[in-house]
C-alpha positions as CSV (number, residue, x, y, z in Angstrom):
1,X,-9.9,10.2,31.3
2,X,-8.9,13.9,31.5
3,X,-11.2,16.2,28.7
4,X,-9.0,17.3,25.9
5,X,-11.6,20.3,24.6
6,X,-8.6,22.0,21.7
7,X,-9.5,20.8,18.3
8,X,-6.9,22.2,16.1
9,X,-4.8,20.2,13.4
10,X,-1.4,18.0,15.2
11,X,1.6,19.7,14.3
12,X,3.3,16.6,13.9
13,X,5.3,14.2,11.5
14,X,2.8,11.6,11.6
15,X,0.6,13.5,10.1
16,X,2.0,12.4,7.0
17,X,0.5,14.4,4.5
18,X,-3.5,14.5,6.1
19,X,-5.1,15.2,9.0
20,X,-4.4,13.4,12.6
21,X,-6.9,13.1,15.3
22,X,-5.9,12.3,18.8
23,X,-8.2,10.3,21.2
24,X,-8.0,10.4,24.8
25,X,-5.9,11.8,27.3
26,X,-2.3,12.4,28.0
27,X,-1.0,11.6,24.7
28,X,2.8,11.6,26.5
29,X,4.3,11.1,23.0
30,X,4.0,14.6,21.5
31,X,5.7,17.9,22.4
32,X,3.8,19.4,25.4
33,X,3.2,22.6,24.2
34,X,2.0,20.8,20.5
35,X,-1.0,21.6,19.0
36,X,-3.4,19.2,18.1
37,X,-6.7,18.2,17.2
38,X,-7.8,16.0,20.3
39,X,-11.4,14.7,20.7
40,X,-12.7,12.3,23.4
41,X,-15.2,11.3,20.6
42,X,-14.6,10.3,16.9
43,X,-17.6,11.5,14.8
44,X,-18.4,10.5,11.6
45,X,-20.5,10.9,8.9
46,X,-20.2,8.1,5.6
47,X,-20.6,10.4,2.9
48,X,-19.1,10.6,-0.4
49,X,-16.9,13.2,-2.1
50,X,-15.1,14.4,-5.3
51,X,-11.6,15.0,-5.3
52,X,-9.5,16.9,-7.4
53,X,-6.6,14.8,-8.1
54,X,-3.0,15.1,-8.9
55,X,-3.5,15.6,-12.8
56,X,-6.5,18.0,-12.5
57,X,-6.1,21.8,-14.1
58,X,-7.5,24.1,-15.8
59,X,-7.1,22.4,-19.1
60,X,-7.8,18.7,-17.5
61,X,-10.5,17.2,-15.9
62,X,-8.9,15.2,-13.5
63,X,-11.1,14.3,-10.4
64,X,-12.2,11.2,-8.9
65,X,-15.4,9.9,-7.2
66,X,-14.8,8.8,-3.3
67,X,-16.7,7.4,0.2
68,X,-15.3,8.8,3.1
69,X,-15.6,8.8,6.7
70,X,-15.8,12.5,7.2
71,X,-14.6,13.6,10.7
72,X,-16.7,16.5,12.1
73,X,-14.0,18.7,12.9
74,X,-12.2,18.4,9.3
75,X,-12.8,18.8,5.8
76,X,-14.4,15.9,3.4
77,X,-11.1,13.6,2.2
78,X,-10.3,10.2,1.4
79,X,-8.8,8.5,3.0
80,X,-10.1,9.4,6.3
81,X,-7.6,10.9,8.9
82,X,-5.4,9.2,11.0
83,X,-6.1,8.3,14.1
84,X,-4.1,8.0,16.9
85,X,-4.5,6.6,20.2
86,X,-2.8,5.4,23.6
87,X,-3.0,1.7,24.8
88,X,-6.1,1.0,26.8
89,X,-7.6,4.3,26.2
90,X,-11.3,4.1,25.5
91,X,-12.5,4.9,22.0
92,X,-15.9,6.3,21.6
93,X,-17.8,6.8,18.2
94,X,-20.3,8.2,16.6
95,X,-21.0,7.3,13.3
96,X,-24.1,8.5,10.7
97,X,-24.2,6.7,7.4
98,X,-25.6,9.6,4.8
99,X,-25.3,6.8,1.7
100,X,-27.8,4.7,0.2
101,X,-26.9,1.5,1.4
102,X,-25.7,-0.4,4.5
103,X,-21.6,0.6,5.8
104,X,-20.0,-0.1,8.4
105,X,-17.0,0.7,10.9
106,X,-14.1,-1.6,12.1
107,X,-11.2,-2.5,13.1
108,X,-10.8,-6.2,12.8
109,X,-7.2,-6.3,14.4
110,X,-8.9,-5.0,17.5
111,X,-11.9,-7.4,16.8
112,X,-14.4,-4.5,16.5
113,X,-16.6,-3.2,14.5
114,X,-20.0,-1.0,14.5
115,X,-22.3,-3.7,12.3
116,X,-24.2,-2.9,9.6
117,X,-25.3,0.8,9.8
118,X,-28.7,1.5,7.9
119,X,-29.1,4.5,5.7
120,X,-29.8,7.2,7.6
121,X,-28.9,5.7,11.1
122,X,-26.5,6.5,13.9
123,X,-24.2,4.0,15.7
124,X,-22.6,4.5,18.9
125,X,-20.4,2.8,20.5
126,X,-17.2,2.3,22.1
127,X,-13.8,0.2,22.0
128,X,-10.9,-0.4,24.1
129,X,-7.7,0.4,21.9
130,X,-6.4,-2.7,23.9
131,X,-2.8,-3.4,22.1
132,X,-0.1,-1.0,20.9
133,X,0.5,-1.5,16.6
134,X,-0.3,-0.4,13.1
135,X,-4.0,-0.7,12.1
136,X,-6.3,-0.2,9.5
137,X,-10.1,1.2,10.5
138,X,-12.2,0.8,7.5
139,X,-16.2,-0.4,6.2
140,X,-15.5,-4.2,5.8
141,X,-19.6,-4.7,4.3
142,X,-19.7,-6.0,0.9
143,X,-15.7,-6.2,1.0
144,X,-13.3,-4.9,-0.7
145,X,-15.4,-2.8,-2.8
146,X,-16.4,-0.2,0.1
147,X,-12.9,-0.7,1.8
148,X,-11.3,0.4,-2.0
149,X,-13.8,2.6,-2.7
150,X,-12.5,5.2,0.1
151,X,-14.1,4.1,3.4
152,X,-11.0,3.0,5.3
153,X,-8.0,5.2,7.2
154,X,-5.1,4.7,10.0
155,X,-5.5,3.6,13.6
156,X,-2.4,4.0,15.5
157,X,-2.2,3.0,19.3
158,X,1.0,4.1,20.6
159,X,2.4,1.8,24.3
160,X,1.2,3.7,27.0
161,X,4.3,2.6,28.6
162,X,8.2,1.6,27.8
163,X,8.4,-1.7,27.5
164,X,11.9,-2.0,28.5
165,X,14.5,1.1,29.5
166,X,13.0,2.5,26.2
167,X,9.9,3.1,24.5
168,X,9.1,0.9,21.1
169,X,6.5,0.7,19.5
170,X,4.9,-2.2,20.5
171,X,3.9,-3.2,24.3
172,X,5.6,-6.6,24.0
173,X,8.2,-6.4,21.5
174,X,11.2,-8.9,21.1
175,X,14.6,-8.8,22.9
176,X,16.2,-7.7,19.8
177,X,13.8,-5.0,19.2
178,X,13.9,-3.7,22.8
179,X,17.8,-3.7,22.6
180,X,17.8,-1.6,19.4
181,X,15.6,1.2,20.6
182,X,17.4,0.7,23.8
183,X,20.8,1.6,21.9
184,X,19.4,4.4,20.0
185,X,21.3,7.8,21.6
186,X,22.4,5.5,24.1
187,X,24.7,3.1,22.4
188,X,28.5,4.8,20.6
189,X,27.2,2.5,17.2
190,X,24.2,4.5,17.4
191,X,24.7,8.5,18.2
192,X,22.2,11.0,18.3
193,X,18.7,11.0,19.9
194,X,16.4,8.1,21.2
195,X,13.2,7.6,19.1
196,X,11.1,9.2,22.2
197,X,13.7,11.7,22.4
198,X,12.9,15.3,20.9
199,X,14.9,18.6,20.7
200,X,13.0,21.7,20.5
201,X,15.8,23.8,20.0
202,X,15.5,22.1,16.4
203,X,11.9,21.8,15.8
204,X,12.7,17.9,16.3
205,X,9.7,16.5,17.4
206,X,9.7,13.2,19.7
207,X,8.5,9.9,18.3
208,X,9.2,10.4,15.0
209,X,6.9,8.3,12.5
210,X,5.5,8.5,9.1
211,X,2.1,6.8,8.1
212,X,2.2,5.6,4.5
213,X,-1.3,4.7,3.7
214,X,-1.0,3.2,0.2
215,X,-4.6,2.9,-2.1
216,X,-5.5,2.7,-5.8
217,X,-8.0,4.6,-7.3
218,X,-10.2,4.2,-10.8
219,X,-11.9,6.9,-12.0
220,X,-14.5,5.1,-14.1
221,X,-15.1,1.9,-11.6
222,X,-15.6,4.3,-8.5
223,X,-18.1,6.4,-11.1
224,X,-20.2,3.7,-11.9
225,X,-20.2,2.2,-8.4
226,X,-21.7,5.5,-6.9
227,X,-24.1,5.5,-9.9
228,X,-25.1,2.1,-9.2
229,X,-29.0,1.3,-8.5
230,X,-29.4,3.0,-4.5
231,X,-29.9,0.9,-1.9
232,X,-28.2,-2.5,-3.7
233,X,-24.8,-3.7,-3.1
234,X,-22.6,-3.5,-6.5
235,X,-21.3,-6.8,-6.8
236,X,-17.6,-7.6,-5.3
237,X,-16.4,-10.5,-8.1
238,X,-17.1,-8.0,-10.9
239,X,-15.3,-5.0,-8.7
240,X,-12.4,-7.2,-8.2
241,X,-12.3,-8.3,-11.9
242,X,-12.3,-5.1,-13.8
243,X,-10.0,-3.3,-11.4
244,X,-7.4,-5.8,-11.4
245,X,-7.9,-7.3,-15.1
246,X,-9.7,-5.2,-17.4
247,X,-8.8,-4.5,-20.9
248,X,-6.1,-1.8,-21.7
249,X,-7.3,1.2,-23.1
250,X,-4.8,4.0,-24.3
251,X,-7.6,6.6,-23.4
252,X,-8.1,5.2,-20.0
253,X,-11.6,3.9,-21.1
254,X,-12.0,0.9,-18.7
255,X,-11.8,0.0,-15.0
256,X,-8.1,0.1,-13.9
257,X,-6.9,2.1,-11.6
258,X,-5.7,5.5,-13.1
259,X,-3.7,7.3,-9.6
260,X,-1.8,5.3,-7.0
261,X,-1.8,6.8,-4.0
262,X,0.2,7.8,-0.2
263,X,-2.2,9.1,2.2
264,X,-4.1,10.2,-0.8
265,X,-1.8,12.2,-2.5
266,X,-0.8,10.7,-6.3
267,X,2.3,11.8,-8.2
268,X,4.5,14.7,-7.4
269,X,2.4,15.2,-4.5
270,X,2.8,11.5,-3.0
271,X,6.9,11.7,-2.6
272,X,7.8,15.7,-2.3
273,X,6.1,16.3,0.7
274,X,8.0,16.2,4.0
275,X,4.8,14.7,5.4
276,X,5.7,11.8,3.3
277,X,9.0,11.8,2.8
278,X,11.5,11.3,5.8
279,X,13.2,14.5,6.0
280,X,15.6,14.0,9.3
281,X,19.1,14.8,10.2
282,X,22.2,11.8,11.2
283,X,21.0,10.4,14.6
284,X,17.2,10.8,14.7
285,X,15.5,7.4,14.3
286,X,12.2,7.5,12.7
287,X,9.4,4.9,12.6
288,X,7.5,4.2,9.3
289,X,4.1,2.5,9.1
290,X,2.8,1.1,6.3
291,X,-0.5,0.4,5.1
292,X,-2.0,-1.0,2.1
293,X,-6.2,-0.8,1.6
294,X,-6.1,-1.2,-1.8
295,X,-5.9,-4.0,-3.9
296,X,-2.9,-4.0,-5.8
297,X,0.4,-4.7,-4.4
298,X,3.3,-2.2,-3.6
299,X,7.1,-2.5,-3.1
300,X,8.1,0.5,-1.7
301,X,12.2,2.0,-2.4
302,X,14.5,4.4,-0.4
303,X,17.7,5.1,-1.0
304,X,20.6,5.9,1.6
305,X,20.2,4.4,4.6
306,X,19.4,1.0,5.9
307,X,16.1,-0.2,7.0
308,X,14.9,-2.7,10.0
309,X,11.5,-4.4,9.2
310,X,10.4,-4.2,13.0
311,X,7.0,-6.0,12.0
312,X,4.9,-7.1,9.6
313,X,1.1,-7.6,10.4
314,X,2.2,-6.4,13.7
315,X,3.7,-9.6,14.3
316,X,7.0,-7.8,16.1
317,X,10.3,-9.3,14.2
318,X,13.3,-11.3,16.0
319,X,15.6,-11.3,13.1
320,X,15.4,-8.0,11.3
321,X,15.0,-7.9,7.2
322,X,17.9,-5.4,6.8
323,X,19.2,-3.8,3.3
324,X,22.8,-4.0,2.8
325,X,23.2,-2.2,0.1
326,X,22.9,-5.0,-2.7
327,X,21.7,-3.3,-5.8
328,X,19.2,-6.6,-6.0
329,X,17.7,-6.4,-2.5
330,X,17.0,-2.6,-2.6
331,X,13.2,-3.0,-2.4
332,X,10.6,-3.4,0.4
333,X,8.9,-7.1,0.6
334,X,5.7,-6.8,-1.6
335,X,3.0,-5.9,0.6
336,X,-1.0,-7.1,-0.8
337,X,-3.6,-5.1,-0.4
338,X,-5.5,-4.8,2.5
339,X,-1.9,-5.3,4.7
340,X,0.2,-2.9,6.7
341,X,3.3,-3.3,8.8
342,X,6.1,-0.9,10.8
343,X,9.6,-0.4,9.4
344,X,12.5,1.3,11.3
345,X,15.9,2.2,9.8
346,X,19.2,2.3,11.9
347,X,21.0,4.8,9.6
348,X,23.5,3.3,7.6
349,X,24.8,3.9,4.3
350,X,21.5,2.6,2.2
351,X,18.1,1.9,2.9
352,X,15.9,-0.6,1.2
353,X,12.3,-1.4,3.2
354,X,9.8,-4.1,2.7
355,X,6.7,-3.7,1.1
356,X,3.2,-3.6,1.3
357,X,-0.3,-4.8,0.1
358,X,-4.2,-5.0,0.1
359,X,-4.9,-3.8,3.5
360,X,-1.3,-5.0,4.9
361,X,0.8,-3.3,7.8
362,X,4.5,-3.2,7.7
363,X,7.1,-1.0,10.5
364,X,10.2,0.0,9.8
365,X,13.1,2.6,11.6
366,X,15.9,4.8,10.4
367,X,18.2,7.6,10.5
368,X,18.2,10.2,7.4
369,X,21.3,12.2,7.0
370,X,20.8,15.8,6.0
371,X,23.4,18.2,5.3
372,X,25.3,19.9,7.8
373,X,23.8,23.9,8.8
374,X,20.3,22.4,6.9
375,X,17.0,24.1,8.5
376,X,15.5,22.2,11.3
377,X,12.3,23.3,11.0
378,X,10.1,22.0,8.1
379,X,6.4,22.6,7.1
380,X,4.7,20.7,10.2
381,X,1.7,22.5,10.3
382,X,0.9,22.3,6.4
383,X,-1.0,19.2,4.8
384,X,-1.2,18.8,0.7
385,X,-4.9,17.4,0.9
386,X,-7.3,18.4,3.2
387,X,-7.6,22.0,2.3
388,X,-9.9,25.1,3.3
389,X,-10.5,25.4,-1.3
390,X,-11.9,21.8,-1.9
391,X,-10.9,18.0,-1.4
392,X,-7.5,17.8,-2.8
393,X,-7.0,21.3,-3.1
394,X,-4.1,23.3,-2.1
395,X,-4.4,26.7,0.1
396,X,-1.5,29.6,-0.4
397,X,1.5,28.6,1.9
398,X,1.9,30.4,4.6
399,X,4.8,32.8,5.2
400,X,7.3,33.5,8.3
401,X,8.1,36.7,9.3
402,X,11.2,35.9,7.3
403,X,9.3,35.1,4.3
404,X,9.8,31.6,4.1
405,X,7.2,29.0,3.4
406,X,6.4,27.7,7.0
């Protein structure tokens, strides 16, 4: 493979909020001239971390105890950054655990993972990313309590390849999901650009795709497990129990979860973000991945256009799960922790997606209208939680010559 030596953050959608990372070479599906952090190896440290959370101020306290897999060329965060990769790439790691007790790094879709890792040891290692889909990379020891308690991120392996007279994104999708992408800017029912299609001239970047990384989080639980006796395992029944089913408290004095999450961000922070938040114009189809390594389950809502449910578990769909606009079927499928899946939306009228769950993956495609004359460009190059002041802090925007937030 050709050396990628730049290490600066990916200006791109799929960024989603967080940082990306880019492994290997040739990554033929972003802007040629795009920056981006690119690293022929993935290095990480298991550490943990404290992140200031949606509801923290000056007058709250409102932080939360995480694991992460810190990447050495970016900032402590939980989750840990996206990853993305080309099909049949080689993926090489190195991995330090800095905790107390044994952790570990996988991804079980790709039938990998590192093995225990001793406190204070250093795995490496390598993997072939052999099959293009939505993934979840995360510690699956003592499971799900280090998945939930922060040790997890997305793996993305984009087709090296079209599969047909168009990209998807899978390497073997079905007949129906070739034909759609094939239509896309092609086809007079579906004007505008293909999905690997970009226009400079608007900032449009080709490719488009969101990551929406769903978790929970519970202050108290994730407390006590980093409190718990060092080098012993806190047990998974009793994690499970209290963070699904423990008593209600109107002070938030037990073990539920207190912030639900998108790529880490909670509240205003998780839907007003254009990182998040599909923010294209009539005829630019746009991917969406979702993931769930938590352990509640999510049913995720858009309004406005229709939705294709392209997959779910990677499992690439021949009759598409499509809204039409029926004020009872405007919501995604539930997805359970631990799933994920790709949506796509066609751009129609109304959109309604399937869901996701506990470590789930779900793929969906669309079209978002915007209004005639809007600004093309949006804030690419900004991300809401990893931040030069602190985990889950934000920096100053940064300003155009014209004065606009970039």
């Amino acid at each position: 493979m050709k050396k990628i030596d730049r290490r600066q953050f990916l200006k791109y959608s799929a960024c989603a909020g967080g940082a990306c990372l880019v492994v290997g070479s040739s990554p033929h599906w972003l802007f040629k001239d795009q920056a981006f952090a690119a690293t022929q190896t993935l290095n990480f440290t298991i550490t943990d971390v404290l992140k200031d959370m949606a509801t923290h101020n000056t007058l709250n306290q409102g932080q939360c105890y995480f694991w992460t897999f810190k990447e050495a060329s970016l900032p402590a965060e939980a989750p840990g950054p996206h990853i993305f990769v080309t099909q049949g790439d080689t993926v090489q790691l190195s991995i330090t655990n800095a905790l107390d007790e044994p952790h570990a790094w996988a991804v079980p879709a790709l039938e990998f993972s590192t093995g225990p890792i001793a406190p204070g040891e250093t795995f490496t290692g390598e993997f072939t990313a052999s099959r293009a889909g939505t993934f979840l990379y995360y510690d699956n020891l003592n499971e799900p309590v280090n998945r939930v308690m922060g040790l997890h991120g997305a793996f993305i392996v984009m087709p090296s390849q079209p599969s047909g007279t168009r990209f998807t994104p899978y390497d073997n999708p079905t007949p129906q999901i070739q034909r759609l992408f094939d239509e896309f800017g092609n086809a007079p029912w579906w004007p505008g650009l293909a999905w690997e299609q970009g226009d400079p001239a608007t900032n449009t970047p080709p490719f488009r795709q969101y990551i929406w990384l769903l978790h929970q989080a519970s202050p108290n639980l994730f407390a006590e497990v980093g409190d718990f006796t060092p080098g012993e395992d806190f047990d998974a029944d009793d994690f499970v129990q209290r963070f699904l089913h423990d008593q209600f408290s109107p002070v938030n004095a037990n073990a539920i979860p207190q912030y639900f999450t998108i790529n880490g961000q909670a509240g205003h922070f998780s839907h007003n973000t254009p990182y998040i938040n599909p923010n294209n114009r009539v005829g630019e189809p746009a991917l969406v991945r979702i993931l769930n390594a938590g352990l509640w389950t999510h049913s995720m809502h858009l309004h406005a256009n229709h939705f294709y449910v392209l997959s779910v578990d990677n499992a690439a769909q021949s009759v598409f799960d499509r809204d039409n606009g029926d004020d009872n079927d405007n919501d995604t499928d539930p997805i359970p922790g631990g799933g994920s899946g790709s949506i796509g939306d066609g751009g129609g009228s109304s959109c309604f997606i399937n869901t996701a769950a506990d470590a789930d993956k779900l793929a969906f495609t669309g079209l978002y209208p915007l209004p005639p004359g809007t600004a093309g460009k949006f804030a690419l190059a900004r991300c809401l939680y990893h931040r030069a002041h602190g985990c889950g802090r934000l920096d100053a925007d940064l300003s155009a010559a014209a004065g606009h937030p970039q």
